[in-house]
C-alpha positions as CSV (number, residue, x, y, z in Angstrom):
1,X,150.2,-35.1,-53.4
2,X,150.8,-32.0,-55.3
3,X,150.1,-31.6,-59.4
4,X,153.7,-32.2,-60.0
5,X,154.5,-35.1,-57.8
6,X,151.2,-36.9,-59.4
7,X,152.4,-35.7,-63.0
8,X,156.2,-37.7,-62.3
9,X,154.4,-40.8,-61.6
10,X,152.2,-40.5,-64.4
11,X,154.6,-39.9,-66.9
12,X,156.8,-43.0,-65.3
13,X,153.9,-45.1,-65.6
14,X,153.7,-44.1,-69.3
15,X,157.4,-44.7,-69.8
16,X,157.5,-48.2,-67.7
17,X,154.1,-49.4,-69.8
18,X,156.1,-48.2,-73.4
19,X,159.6,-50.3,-72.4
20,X,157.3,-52.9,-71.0
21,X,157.7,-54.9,-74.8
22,X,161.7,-54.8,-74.5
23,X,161.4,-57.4,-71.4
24,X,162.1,-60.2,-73.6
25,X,165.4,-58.4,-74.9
26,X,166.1,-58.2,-71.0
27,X,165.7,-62.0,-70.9
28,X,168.1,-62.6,-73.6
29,X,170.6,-60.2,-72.2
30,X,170.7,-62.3,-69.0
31,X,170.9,-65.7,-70.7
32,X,174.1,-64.0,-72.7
33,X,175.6,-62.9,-69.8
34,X,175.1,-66.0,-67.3
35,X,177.1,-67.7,-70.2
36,X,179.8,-65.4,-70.3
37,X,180.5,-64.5,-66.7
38,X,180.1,-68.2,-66.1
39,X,182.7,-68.9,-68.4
40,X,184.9,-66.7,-66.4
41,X,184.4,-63.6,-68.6
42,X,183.7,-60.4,-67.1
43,X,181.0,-57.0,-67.2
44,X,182.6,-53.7,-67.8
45,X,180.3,-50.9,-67.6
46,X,179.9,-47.2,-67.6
47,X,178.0,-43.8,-67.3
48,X,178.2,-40.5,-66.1
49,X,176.2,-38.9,-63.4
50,X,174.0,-41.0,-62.0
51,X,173.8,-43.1,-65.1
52,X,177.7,-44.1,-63.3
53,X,175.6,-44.6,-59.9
54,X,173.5,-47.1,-62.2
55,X,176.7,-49.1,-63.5
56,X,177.9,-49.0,-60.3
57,X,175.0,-50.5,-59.0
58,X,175.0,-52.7,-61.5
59,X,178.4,-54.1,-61.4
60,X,177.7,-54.3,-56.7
61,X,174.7,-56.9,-57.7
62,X,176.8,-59.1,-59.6
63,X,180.1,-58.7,-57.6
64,X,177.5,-58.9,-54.3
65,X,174.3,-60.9,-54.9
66,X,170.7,-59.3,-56.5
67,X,168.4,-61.6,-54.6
68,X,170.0,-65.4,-54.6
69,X,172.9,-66.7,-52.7
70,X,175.8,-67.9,-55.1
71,X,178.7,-66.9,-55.8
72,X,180.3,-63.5,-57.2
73,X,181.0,-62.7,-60.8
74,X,183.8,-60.4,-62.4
75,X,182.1,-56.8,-62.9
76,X,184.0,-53.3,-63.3
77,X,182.6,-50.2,-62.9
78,X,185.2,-48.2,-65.5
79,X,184.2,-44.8,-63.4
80,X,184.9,-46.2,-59.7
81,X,188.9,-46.1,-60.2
82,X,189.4,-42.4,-59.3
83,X,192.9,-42.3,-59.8
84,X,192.8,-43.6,-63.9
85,X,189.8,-42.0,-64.4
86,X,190.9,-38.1,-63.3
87,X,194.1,-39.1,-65.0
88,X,193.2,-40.1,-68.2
89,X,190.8,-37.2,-68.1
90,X,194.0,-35.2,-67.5
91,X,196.4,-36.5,-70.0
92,X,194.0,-38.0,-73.1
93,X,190.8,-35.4,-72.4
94,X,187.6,-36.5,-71.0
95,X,186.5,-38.0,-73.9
96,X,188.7,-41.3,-73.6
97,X,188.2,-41.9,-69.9
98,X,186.1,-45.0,-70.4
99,X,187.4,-45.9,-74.1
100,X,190.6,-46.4,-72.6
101,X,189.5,-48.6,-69.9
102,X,187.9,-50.8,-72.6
103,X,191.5,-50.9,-74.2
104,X,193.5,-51.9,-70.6
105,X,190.3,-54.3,-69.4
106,X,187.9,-56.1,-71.8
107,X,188.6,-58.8,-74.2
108,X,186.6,-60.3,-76.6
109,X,184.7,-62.7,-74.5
110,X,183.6,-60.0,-72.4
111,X,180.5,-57.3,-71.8
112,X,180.4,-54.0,-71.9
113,X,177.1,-51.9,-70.5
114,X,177.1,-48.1,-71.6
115,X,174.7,-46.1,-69.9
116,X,173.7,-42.7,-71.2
117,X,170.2,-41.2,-70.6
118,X,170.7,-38.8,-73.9
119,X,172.4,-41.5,-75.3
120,X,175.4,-38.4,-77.1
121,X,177.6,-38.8,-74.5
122,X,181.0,-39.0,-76.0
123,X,182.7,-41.1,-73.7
124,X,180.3,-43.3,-73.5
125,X,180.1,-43.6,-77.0
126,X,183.9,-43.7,-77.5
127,X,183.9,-46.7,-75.1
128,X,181.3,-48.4,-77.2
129,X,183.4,-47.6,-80.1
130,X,186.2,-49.1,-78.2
131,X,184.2,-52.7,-77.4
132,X,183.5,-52.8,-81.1
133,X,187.3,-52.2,-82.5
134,X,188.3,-55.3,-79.5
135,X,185.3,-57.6,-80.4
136,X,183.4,-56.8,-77.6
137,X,179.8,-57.3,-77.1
138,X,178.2,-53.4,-76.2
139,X,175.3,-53.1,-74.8
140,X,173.0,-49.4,-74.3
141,X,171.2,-48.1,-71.8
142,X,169.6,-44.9,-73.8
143,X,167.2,-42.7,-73.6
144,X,165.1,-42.3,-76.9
145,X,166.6,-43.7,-80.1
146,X,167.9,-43.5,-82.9
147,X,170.8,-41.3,-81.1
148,X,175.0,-42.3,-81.4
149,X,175.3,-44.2,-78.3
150,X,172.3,-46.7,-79.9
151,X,174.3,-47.0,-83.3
152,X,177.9,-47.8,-81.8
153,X,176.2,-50.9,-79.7
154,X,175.6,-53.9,-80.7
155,X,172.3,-53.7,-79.0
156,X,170.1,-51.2,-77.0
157,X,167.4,-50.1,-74.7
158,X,166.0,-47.1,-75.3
159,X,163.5,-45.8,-73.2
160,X,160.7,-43.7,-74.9
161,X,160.3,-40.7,-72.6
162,X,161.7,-37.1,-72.9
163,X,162.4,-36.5,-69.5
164,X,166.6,-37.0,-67.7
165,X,164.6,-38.6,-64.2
166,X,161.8,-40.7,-66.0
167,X,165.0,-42.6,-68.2
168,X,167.0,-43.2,-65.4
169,X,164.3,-44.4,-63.3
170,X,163.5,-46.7,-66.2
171,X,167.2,-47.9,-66.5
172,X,167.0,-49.2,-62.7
173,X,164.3,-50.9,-63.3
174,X,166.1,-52.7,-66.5
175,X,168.5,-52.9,-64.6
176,X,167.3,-55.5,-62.0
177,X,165.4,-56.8,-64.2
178,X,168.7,-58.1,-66.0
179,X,170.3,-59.0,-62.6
180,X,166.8,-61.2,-61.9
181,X,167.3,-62.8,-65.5
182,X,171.2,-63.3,-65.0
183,X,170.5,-65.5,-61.8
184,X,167.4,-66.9,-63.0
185,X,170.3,-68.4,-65.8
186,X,172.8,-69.5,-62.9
187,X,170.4,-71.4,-60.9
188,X,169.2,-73.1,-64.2
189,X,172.8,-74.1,-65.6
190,X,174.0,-74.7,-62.1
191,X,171.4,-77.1,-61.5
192,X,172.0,-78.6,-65.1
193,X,175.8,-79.6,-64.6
194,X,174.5,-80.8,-61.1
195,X,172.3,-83.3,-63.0
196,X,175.0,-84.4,-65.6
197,X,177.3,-84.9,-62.9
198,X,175.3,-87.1,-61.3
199,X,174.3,-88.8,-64.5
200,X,177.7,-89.3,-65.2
201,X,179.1,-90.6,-62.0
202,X,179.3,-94.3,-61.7
């Protein structure tokens, strides 16, 4: 292995043992969201880059399955629709193509996951703005904090590391960490109305 290969796994190490104390805010994240998509709300997210590559692949796990069998929840990847997304871009700027797919799709009940490594990303944070002005819970994926993304959600992870590859490769890992959480929450309130059914039934 050369120097530099070692140093990128040294320095994710680093970075993986620093976010390692934000597990529990990952655990409360999935609880949170078990009860809204359960509820027959939905997860909105976005990103540019490959931070879109990570809401996409977060919105496939919940649409698809992480690791359990059940059934799909409502998740939209704002970036995926090509056709609103080079339009908006078009008409409104590039600045509003997520903000005003927060305006057409969430509602109040809903989630909305902003991604954004460097955490200035200005559509990113207008979308954020967006779920606040609609009542929307925002949640960040940054990279270091404070930064504008961090103060226009209602919550955040922000990964302490200075480098583009070590956050995103951090973000995946929250990432299925929150998908593990979220069906960790099904299987427990699935199994819970099982149990008052049951109690219940004559």
């Amino acid at each position: 292995m050369t120097a530099d290969r070692s140093r990128h796994l040294e320095v994710l190490i680093g970075a993986l043992g620093r976010f390692r104390c934000q597990a529990p805010r990952i655990e409360a994240w999935g609880r949170h969201l078990a009860a809204v998509l359960g509820s027959g709300g939905r997860l909105l997210a976005c990103g540019n880059g490959g931070s879109a590559a990570e809401a996409q692949h977060l919105t496939a796990e919940l649409v698809g399955r992480y690791r359990d069998d059940r059934r799909p929840y409502a998740a939209i990847p704002l970036h995926a629709d090509t056709s609103s997304t080079t339009a908006i871009g078009n008409d409104y700027g590039p600045r509003e193509v997520f903000a005003r797919g927060v305006w057409a799709h969430a509602r109040p009940c809903d989630v909305l996951v902003c991604l954004s490594t460097s955490g200035t990303s200005a559509n990113v944070v207008a979308a954020a703005r967006a779920a606040r002005a609609l009542g929307v819970t925002s949640w960040g994926l940054t990279g270091p904090a404070p930064n504008p993304l961090a103060s226009a959600c209602d919550d955040v992870l922000a990964v302490d590391a200075a480098e583009t590859a070590t956050i995103q490769e951090v973000h995946l890992a929250a990432i299925h960490m929150l998908c593990a959480a979220f069906e960790e929450a099904v299987s427990t309130a699935t199994v819970n109305a099982v149990a008052v059914r049951e109690v219940a039934s004559p």
